[in-house]
C-alpha positions as CSV (number, residue, x, y, z in Angstrom):
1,X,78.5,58.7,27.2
2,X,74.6,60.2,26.9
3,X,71.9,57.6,26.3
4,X,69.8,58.2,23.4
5,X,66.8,56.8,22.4
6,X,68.3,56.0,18.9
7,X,70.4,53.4,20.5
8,X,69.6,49.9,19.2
9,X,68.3,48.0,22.1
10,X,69.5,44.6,22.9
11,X,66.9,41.8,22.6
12,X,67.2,38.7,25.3
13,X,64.4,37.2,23.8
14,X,64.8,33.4,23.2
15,X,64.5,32.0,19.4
16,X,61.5,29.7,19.1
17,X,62.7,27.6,16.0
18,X,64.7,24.8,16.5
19,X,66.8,25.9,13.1
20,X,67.9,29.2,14.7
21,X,69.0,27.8,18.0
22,X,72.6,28.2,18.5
23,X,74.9,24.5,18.6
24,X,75.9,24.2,22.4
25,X,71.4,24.6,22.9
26,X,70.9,21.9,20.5
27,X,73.2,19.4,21.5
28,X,73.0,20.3,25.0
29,X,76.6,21.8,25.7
30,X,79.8,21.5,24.7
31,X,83.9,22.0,25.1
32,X,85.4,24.9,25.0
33,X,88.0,25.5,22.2
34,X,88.7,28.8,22.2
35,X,88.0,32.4,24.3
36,X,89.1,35.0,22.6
37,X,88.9,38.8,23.2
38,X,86.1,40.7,20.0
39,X,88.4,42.8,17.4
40,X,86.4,45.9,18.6
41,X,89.5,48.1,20.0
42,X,89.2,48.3,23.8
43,X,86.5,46.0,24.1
44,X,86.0,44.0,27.2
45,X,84.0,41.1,26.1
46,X,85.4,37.8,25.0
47,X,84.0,35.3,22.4
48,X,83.2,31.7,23.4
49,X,83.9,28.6,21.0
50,X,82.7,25.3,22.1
51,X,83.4,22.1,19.6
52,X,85.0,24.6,17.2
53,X,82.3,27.1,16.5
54,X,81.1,30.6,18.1
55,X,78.6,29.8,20.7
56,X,78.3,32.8,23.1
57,X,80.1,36.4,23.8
58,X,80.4,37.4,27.8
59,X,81.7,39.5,29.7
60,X,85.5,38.6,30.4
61,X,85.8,38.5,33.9
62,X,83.3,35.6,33.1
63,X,84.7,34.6,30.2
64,X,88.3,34.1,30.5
65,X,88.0,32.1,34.0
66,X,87.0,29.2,31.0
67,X,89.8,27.2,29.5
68,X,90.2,25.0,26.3
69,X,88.9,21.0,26.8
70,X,86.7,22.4,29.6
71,X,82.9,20.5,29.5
72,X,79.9,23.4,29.8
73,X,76.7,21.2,29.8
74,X,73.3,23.8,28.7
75,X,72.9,24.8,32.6
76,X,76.4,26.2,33.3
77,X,75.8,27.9,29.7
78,X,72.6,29.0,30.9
79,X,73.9,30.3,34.4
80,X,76.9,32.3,32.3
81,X,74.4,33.6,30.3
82,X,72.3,35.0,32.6
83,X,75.1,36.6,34.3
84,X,76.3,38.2,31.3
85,X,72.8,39.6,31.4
86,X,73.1,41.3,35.1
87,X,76.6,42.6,33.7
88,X,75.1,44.0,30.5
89,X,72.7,45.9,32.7
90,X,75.0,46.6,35.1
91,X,76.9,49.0,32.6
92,X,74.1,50.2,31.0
93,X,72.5,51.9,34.3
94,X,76.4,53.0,34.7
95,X,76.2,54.8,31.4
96,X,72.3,56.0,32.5
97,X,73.8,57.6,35.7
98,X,76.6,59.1,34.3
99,X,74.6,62.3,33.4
100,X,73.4,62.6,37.2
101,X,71.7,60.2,39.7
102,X,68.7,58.5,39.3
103,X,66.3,57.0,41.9
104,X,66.3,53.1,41.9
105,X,62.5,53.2,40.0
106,X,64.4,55.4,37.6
107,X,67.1,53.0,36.5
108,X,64.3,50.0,36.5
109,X,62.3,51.6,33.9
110,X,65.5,52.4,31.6
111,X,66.4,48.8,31.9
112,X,62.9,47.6,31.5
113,X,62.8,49.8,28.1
114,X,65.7,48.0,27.4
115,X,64.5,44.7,27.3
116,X,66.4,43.0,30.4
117,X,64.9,40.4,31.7
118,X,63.6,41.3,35.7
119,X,66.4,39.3,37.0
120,X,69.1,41.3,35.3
121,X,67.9,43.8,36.3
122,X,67.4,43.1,39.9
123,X,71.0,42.1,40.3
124,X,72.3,44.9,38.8
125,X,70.2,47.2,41.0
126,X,71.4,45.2,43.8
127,X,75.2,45.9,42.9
128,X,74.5,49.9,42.4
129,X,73.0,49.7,45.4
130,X,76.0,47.6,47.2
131,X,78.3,50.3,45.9
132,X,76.2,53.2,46.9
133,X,75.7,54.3,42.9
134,X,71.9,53.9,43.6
135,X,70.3,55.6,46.9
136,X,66.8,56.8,46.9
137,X,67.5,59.0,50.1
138,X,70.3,60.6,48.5
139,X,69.3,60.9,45.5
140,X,65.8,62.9,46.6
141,X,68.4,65.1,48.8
142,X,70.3,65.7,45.2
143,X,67.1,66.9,43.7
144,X,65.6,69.3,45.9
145,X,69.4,70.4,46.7
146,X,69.2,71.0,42.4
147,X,65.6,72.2,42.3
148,X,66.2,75.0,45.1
149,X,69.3,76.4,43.9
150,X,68.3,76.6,39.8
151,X,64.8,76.2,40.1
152,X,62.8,76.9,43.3
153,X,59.9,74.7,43.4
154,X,57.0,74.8,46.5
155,X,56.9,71.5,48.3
156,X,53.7,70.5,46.9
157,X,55.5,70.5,43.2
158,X,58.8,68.6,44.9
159,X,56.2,66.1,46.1
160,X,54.7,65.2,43.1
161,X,58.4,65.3,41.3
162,X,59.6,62.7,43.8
163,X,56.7,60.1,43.8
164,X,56.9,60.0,39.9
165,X,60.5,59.4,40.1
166,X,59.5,56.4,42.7
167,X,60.7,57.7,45.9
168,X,58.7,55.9,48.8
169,X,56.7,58.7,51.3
170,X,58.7,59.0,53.8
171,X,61.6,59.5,52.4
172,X,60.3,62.3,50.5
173,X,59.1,64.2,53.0
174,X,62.6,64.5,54.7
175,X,63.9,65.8,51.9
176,X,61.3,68.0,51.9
177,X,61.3,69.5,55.3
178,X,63.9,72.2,54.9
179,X,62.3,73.5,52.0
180,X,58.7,73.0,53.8
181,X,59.9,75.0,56.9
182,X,61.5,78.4,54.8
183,X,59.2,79.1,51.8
184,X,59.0,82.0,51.4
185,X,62.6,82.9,50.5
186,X,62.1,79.7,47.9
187,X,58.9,81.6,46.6
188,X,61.0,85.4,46.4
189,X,64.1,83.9,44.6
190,X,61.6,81.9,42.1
191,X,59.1,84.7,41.3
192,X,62.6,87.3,41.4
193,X,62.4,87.2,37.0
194,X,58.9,87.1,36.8
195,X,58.3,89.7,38.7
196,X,60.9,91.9,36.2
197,X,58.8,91.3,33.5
198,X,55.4,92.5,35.3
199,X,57.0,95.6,36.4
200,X,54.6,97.8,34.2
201,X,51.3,95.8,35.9
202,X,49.3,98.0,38.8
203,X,49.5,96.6,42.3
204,X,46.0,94.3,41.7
205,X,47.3,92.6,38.3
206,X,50.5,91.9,39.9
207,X,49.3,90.5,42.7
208,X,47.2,88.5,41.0
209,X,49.4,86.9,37.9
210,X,52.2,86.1,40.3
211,X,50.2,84.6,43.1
212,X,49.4,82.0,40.2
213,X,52.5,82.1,39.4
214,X,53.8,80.5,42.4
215,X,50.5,78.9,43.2
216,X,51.9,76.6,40.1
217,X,55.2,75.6,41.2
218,X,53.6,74.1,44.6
219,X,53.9,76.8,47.2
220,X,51.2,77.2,49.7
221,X,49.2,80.1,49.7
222,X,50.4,81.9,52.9
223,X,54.0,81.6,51.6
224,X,52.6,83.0,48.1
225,X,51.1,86.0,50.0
226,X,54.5,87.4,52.3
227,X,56.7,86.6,48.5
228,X,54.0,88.4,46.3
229,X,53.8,90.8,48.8
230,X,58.1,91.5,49.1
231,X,58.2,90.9,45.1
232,X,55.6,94.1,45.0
233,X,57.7,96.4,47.2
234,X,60.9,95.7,44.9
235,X,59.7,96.1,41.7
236,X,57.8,99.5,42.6
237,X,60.6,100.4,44.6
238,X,62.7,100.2,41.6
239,X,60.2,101.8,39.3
240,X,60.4,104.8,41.5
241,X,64.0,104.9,41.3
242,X,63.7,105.0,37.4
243,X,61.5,107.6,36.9
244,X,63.1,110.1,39.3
């Protein structure tokens, strides 16, 4: 399922009027009288009674472990609560990464914009990471591997796309290297279109709008030269071959 920005966002904000406060805060705990699974079909939450009244939904691997008669005082609430929390964010960075992966600064900042408290969201990073959902070497490997094939970027532009994305230095420059050591064929297959469309330019004006061309998606200059250079050669070439 796609994340969208429409989605309502949780709030974990505590209420600051005594009125609002829910029964098991005010009294300080309570016993458990019921756990029952929400109506919603295929839901996996459970709804938690104490003395008789709602008091708290959870997750139900946390939830159903309770029983009825059993005493919560407000810190084993509290401590259920906040791992509800880490669980809530668990599978909401499981629904961020179902598109593709993300880097671990990636999934912070979704979390963060939803309003999870920093140590939800740390123990949910933890767990992605414990399962190898989240891993910032891999995942830089993913997106050069995707940038190369569907569109070629310079190392200079893969640099800059990296750091934003929170990947630490050196791990960005081993993605990198491959790409860093064989240029020019990156700079050839991503100028290949371009070049199509400038096939009615003289030799100078070519030159000139794809150098900046490539220039722009981070390629070094001498790299630029040798694929302008090989771009030049096909395009005449096949110009010649249309007008004989």
């Amino acid at each position: 399922m796609a994340w969208s920005r429409r989605t309502k966002k949780p709030s974990w904000r505590s209420k600051s009027d005594p009125a609002e406060l829910p029964v098991w805060k005010v009294n300080g705990g309570g016993t458990v009288s019921a756990v029952e699974y929400q109506a919603r079909a295929g839901s996996e939450r459970v709804n938690v009674s104490l003395d008789g009244e709602f008091a708290f939904s959870l997750a139900a691997e946390l939830g159903l472990p309770l029983h009825e008669g059993q005493q919560l005082d407000a810190v084993a609430i509290q401590e259920l609560l906040d791992r509800d929390q880490g669980e809530r964010a668990y599978q909401q960075a499981l629904h961020f990464l179902a598109a593709r992966p993300r880097s671990a600064t990636e999934v912070r900042r979704r979390l963060t914009e939803y309003d999870y408290p920093p140590a939800a969201i740390d123990a949910a990073l933890a767990r992605l990471e414990r399962h190898q959902l989240v891993d910032d070497q891999q995942f830089a490997e993913y997106w050069v591997g995707q940038r190369q094939q569907f569109h070629p970027r310079g190392p200079r532009a893969l640099r800059a796309e990296l750091r934003r994305k929170g990947i630490d230095t050196e791990t960005v420059d081993a993605a990198i290297e491959p790409v860093a050591e064989d240029q020019e064929e990156a700079a050839v297959q991503a100028g290949a279109r371009k070049a199509q469309s400038l096939h009615l330019l003289d030799e100078r004006s070519f030159t000139q709008t794809m150098t900046q061309f490539l220039v722009r998606r981070g390629f070094d200059y001498g790299a630029t030269r040798s694929a302008v250079r090989r771009l030049w050669v096909s395009v005449a070439g096949s110009a010649e071959q249309v007008d004989e």
